[in-house]
C-alpha positions as CSV (number, residue, x, y, z in Angstrom):
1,X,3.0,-44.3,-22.5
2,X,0.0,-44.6,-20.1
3,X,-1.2,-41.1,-18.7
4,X,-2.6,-42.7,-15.6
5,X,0.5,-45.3,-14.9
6,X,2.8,-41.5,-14.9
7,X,0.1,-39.8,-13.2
8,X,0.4,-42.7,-10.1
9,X,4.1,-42.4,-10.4
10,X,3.8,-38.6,-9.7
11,X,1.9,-38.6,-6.8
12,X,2.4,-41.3,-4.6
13,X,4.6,-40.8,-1.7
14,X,8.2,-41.8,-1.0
15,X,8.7,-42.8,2.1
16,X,11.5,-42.0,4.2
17,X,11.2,-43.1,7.3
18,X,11.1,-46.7,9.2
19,X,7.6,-48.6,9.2
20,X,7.7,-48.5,12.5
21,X,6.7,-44.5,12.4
22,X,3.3,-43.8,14.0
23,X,1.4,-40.9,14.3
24,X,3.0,-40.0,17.8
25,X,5.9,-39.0,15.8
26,X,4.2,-35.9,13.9
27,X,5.3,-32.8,15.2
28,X,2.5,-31.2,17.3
29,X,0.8,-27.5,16.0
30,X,0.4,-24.4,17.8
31,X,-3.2,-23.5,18.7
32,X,-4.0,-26.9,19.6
33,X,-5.0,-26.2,23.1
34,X,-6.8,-22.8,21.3
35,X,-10.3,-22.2,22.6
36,X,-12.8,-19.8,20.8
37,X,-16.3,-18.0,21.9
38,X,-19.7,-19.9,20.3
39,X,-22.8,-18.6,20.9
40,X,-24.5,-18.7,24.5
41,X,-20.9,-17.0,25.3
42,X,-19.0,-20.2,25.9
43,X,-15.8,-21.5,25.0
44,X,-15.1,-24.6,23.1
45,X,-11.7,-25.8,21.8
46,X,-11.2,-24.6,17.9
47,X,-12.0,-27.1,15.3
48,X,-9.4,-25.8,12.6
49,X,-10.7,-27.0,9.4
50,X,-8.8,-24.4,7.2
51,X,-5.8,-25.4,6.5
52,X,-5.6,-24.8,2.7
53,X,-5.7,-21.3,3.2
54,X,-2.8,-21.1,6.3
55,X,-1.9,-23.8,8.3
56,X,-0.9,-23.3,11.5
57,X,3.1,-22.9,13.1
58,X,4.8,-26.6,14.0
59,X,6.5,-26.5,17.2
60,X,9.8,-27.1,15.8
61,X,9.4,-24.3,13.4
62,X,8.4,-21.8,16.3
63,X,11.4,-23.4,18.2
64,X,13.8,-22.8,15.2
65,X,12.6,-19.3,14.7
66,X,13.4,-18.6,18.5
67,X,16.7,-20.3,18.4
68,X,17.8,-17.6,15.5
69,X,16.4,-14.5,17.3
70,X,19.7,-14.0,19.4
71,X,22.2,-13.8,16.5
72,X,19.5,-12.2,14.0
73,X,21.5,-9.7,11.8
74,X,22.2,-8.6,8.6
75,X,23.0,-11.2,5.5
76,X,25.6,-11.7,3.1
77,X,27.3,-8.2,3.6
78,X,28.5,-8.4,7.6
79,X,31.7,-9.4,8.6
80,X,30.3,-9.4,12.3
81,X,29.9,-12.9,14.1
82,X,25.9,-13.0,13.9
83,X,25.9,-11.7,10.7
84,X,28.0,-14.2,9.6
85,X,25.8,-16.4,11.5
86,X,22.8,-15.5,10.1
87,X,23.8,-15.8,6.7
88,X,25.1,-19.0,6.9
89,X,21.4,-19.9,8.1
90,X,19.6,-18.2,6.0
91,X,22.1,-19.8,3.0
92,X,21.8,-23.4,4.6
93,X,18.1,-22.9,4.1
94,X,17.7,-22.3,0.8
95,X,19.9,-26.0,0.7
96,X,17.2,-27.9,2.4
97,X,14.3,-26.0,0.5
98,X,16.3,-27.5,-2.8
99,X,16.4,-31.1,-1.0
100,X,13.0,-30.6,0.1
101,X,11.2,-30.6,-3.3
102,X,14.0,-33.2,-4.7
103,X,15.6,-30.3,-7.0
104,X,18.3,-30.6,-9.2
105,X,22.0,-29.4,-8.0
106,X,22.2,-26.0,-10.0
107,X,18.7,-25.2,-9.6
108,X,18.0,-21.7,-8.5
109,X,16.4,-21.3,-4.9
110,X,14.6,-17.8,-4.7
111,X,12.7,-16.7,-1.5
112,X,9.6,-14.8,-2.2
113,X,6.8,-14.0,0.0
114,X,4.0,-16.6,-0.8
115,X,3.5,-18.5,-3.5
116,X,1.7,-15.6,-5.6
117,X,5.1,-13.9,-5.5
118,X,6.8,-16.6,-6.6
119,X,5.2,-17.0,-9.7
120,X,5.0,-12.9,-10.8
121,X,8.6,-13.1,-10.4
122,X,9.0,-15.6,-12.8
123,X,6.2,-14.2,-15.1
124,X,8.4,-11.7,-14.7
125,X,11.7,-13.3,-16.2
126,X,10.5,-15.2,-19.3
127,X,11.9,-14.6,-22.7
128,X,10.4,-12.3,-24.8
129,X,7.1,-13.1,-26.8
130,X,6.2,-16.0,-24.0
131,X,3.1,-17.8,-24.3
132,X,1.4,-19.3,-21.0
133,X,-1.0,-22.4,-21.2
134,X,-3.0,-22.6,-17.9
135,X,-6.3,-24.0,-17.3
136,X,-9.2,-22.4,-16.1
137,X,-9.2,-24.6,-13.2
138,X,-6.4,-22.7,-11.6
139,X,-5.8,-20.1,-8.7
140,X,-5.8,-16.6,-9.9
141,X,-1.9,-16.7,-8.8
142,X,-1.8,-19.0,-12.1
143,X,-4.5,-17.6,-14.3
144,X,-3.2,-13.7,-13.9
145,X,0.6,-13.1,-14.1
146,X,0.9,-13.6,-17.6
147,X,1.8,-10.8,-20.7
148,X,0.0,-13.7,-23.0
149,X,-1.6,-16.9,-22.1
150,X,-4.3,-19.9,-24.0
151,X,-6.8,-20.7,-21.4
152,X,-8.2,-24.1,-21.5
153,X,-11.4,-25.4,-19.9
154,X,-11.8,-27.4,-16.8
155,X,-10.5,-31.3,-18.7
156,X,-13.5,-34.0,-17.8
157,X,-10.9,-36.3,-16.9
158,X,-6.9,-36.4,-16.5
159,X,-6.2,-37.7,-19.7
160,X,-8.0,-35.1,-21.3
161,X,-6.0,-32.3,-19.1
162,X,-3.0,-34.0,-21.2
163,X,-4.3,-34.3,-24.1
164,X,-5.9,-30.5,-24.3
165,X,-2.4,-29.3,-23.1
166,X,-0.8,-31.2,-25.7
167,X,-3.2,-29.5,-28.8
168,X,-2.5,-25.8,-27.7
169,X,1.3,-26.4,-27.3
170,X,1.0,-28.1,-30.8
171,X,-0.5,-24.8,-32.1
172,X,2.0,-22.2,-30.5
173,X,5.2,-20.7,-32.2
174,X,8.2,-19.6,-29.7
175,X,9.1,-19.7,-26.2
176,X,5.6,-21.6,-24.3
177,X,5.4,-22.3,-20.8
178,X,2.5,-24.7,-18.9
179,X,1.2,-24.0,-15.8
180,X,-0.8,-26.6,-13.8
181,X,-1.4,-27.0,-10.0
182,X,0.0,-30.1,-8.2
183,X,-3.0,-30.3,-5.9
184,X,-6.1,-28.0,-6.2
185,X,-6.9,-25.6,-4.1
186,X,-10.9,-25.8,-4.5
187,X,-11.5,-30.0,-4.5
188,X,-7.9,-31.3,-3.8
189,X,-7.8,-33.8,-6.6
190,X,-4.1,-34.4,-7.8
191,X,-3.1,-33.3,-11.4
192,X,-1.4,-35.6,-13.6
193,X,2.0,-33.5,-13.8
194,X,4.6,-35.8,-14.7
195,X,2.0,-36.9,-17.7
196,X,2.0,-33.0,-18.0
197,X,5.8,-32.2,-18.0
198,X,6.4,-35.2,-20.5
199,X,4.2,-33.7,-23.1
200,X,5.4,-30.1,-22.5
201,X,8.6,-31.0,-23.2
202,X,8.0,-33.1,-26.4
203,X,6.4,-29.4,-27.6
204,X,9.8,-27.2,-26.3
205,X,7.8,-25.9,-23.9
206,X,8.9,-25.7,-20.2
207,X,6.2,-26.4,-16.9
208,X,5.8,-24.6,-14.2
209,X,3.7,-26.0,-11.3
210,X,2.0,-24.9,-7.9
211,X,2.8,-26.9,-5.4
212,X,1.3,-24.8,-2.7
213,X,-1.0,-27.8,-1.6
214,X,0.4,-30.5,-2.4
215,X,3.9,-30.2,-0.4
216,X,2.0,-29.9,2.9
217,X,0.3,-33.7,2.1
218,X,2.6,-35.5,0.0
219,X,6.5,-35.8,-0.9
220,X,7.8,-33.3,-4.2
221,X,10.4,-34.7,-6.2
222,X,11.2,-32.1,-8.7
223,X,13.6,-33.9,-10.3
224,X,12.1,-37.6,-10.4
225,X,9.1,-35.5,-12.2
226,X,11.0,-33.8,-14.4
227,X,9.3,-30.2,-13.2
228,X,11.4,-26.8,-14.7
229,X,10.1,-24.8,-12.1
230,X,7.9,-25.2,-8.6
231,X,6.5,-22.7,-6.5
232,X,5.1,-23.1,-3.2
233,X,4.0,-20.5,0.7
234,X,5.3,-21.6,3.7
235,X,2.5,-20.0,5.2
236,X,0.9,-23.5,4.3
237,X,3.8,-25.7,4.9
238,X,3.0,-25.1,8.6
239,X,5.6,-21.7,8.4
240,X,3.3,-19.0,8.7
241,X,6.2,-16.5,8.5
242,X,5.6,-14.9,5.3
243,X,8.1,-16.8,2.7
244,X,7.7,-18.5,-0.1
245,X,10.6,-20.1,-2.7
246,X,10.6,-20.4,-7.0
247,X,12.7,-23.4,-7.1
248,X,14.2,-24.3,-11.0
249,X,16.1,-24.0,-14.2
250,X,18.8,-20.7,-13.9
251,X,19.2,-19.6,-17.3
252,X,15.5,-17.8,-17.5
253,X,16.1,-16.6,-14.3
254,X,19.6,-15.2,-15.0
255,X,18.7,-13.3,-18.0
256,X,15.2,-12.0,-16.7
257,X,14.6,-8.3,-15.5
258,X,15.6,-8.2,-11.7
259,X,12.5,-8.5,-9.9
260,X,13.5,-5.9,-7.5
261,X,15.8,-3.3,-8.1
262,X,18.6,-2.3,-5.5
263,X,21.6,-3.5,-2.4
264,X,22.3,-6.6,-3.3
265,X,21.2,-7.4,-6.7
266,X,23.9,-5.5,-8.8
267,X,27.8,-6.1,-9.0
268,X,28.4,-2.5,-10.5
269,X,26.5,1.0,-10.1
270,X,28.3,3.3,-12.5
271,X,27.7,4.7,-16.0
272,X,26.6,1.0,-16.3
273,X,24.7,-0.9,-14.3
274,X,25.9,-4.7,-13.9
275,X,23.0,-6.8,-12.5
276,X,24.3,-10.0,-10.9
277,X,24.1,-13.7,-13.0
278,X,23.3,-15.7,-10.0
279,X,19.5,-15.4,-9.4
280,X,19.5,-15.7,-6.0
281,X,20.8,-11.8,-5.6
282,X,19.2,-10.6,-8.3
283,X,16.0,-11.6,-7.8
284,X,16.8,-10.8,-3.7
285,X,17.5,-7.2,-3.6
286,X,17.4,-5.7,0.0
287,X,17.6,-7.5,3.4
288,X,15.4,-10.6,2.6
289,X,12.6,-12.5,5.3
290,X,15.5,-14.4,7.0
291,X,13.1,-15.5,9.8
292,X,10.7,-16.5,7.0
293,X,13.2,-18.4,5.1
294,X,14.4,-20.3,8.6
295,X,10.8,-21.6,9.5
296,X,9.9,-22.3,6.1
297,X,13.4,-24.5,6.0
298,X,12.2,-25.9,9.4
299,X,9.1,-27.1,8.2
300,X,11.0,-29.0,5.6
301,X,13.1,-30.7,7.8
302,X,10.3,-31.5,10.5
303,X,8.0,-33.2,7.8
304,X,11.1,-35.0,6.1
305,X,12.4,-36.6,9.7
306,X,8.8,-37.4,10.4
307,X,8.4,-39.6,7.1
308,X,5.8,-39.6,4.6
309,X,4.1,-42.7,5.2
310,X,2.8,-41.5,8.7
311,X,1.5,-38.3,7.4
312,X,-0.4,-39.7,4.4
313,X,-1.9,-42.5,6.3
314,X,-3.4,-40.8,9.1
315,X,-4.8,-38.0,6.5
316,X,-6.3,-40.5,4.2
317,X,-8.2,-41.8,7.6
318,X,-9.5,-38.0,7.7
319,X,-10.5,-37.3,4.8
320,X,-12.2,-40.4,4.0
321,X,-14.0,-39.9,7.3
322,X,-15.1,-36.6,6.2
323,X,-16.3,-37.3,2.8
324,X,-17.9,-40.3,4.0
325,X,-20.3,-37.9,6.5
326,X,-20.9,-35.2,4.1
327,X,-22.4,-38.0,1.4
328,X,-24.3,-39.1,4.3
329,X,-26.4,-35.9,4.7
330,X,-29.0,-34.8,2.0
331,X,-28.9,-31.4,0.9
332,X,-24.8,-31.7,0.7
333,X,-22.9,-31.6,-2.3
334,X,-19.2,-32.2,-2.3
335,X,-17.5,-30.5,-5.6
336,X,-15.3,-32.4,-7.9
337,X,-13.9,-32.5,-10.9
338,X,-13.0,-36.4,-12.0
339,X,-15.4,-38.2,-9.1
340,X,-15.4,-39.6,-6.2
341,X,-12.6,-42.4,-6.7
342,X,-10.3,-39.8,-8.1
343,X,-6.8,-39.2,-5.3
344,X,-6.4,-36.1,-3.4
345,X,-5.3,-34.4,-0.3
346,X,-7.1,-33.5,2.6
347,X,-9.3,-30.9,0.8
348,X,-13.0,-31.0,0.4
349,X,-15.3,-28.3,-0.8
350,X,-18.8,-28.7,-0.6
351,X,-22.8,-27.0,-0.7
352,X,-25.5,-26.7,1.5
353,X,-29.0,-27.1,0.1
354,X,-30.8,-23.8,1.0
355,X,-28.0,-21.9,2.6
356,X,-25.4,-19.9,1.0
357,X,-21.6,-20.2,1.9
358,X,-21.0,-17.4,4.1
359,X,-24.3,-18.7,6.2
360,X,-22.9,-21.8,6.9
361,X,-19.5,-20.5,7.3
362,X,-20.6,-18.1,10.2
363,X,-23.2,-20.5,11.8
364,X,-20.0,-23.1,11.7
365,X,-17.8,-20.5,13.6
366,X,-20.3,-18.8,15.7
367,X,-22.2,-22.2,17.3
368,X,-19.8,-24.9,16.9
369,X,-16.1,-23.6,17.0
370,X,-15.6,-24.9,13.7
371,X,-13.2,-22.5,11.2
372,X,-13.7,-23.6,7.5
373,X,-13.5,-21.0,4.2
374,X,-16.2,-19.9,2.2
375,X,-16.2,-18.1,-1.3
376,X,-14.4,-18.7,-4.5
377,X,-11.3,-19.5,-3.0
378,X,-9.3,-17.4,-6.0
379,X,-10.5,-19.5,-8.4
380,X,-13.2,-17.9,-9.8
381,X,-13.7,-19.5,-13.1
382,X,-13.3,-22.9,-11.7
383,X,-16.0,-22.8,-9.0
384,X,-18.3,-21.2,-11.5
385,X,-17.3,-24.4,-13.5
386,X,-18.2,-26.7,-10.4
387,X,-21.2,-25.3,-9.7
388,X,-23.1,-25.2,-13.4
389,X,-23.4,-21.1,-12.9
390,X,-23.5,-20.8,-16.5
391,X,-26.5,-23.0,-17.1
392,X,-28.3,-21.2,-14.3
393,X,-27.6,-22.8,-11.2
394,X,-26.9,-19.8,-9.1
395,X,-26.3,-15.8,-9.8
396,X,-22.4,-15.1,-10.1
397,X,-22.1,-12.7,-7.4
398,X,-23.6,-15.5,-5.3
399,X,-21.6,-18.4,-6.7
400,X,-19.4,-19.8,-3.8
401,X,-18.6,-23.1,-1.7
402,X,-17.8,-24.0,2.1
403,X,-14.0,-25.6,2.1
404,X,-13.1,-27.3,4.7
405,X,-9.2,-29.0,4.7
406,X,-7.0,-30.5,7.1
407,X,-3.5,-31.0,8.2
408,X,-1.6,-31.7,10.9
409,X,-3.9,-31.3,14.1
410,X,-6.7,-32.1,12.8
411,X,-8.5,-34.8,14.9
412,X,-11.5,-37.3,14.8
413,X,-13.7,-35.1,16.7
414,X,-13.2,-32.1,14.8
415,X,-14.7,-33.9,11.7
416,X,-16.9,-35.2,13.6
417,X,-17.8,-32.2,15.1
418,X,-18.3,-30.6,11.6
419,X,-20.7,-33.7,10.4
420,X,-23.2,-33.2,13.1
421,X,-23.2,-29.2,13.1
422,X,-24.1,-30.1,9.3
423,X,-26.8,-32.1,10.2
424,X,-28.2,-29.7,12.6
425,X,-28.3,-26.8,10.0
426,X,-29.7,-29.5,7.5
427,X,-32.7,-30.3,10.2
428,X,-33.5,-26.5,10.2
């Protein structure tokens, strides 16, 4: 079975929607009219270039949000009319979260808050004596959560991501669990994950991946994949509200610890305490985010109706723009892990010859208008990785990029916009 023919299986997106879709049908962002102080104390319309870390609000998810405000009430235990109300949307959400990411029928839907959440909760719920296999290339959200884990170094190329995954799961007795991201957050090259999944569960083993930035880009289908478990925010699935989902297999989450412990999550409070089997309301104890589960649902449906062929197409324009003008400037580095050719979403981190992150970052935001990331981006290890710090290319406490990652909103000129700002700091 060839790695790369499942890894091109995996990633490229099903589309949905007529061919006729153009970009005029993507649902328009909040902020887009936003202007921000530069220096000279003008204003300039915001360049938002930072999407991987929140993206902004869709207007159908603001408007869905408002429409739910009148009859906002308490869920699953009112017998009024907007509780009843309100349950029944925040119950028809976690339905199009499951449709969204292509999950199975009886896999569990849990809202967290972020993606971070999401996976500590089911850290939380694995069987006893579980071992977690995660590379060092992922977020700390993956890298952390875990009672006992094998770390593997960054793979030089996806086939040997697949082939190092399948060694340690050779060489581990009992319950085993990969991790991997979908998308990563530091270069936005795409993992090979059904190529992953296959060879986790030819070891026993189950997967568990972070979709966090991948679902914003491209279409998730959990099933078609063959995923156990996904976790992804909404706060980057253009629903900054503050909810996240664990979308998966029940029985671990039955039969784990209930993340939180109170209303809602037992059947029985007497000499014995009977949790619930369901994990929905055991792992949901107390009122949940029903705002935040509405817009993150929202979201769904707004990039589902829009289709994914008009979303990927006008992204790959972007980003291809983008990379194209930082290659053009000497003294910039973009950082990658398996080249230039290698598929990705709109993601790019990158160096500046003789200033650090944070000095481009500011001089970004505070001449141009421009809002991109600089640091580590949680991924400590990784960036190190990228940037050679240990064979002496920079001090640790110093080691860090400049991100800059679009979405929905972003334009032309705002990467064009970034491109000559670079320039202009490279001329200094």
């Amino acid at each position: 079975m060839s790695t790369l023919t499942i890894f091109n299986a995996a990633t490229e997106p099903i589309d949905e929607a007529p061919a006729a879709v153009t970009s005029r049908s993507i649902p328009a962002v909040l902020g887009a009219d936003l202007e921000v102080p530069v220096k000279g104390g003008k204003l300039v319309s915001y360049a938002n270039l930072d999407y991987a870390a929140s993206a902004p609000c869709l207007e159908p998810v603001s408007a869905a949000v408002t429409a739910a405000l009148p009859a906002y009430s308490s869920v699953h235990r009112g017998a009024g009319y907007a509780s009843q109300l309100t349950t029944a949307r925040y119950e028809q959400s976690r339905h199009t979260v499951r449709a969204f990411v292509g999950a199975r029928p009886d896999d569990a839907v849990i809202f967290t808050r972020n993606t971070t959440d999401a996976t500590n909760l089911l850290a939380r719920c694995l069987p006893a004596g579980t071992t977690a296999v995660v590379f060092d290339t992922e977020h700390h959200a993956s890298l952390l959560p875990w009672a006992r884990s094998v770390r593997l170094a960054p793979p030089a190329f996806p086939g040997a991501a697949v082939r190092a995954a399948d060694e340690a799961l050779a060489g581990i007795e009992g319950p085993k669990l990969l991790v991997v991201t979908a998308a990563s957050n530091v270069t936005g090259e795409l993992w090979p994950i059904a190529a992953l999944a296959h060879i986790a569960h030819r070891h026993g083993a189950r997967i568990l991946v972070d979709a966090a930035q991948l679902v914003p880009h491209r279409r998730l289908n959990l099933t078609a994949l063959d995923l156990d478990y996904v976790v992804f925010s909404g706060h980057k699935l253009y629903a900054p509200f503050g909810a996240g989902a664990l979308v998966g297999r029940r029985d671990w989450l039955a039969e784990g610890e209930p993340y939180l412990k109170g209303g809602g999550a037992v059947r029985s409070v007497e000499e014995t305490i009977e949790w619930h089997d369901d994990p929905e309301p055991r792992h949901e104890a107390g009122t949940p985010n029903v705002l935040g589960a509405i817009a993150l649902a929202a979201a769904c449906d707004a990039l589902s109706a829009t289709g994914w062929t008009a979303l990927v197409r006008e992204e790959e324009e972007l980003i291809a723009r983008l990379r194209s003008g930082l290659a053009s400037i000497e003294g910039v580095r973009e950082l990658s892990l398996w080249g230039d050719d290698h598929p990705r979403v709109g993601i790019v981190s990158f160096t500046v010859a003789g200033y650090s992150a944070r000095e481009v970052a500011e001089a970004l935001s505070g001449e141009y208008g421009i809002g991109v990331r600089d640091g580590k981006f949680c991924a400590h290890p990784f960036v190190r990785h990228l940037l050679d710090v240990s064979d002496g290319g920079c001090e640790d406490d110093t080691a860090s990029a400049v991100r800059a990652s679009i979405g929905i909103g972003t334009t032309r000129e705002h990467v064009d916009r970034l491109i000559k700002a670079l320039r202009d700091l490279v001329a200094r």
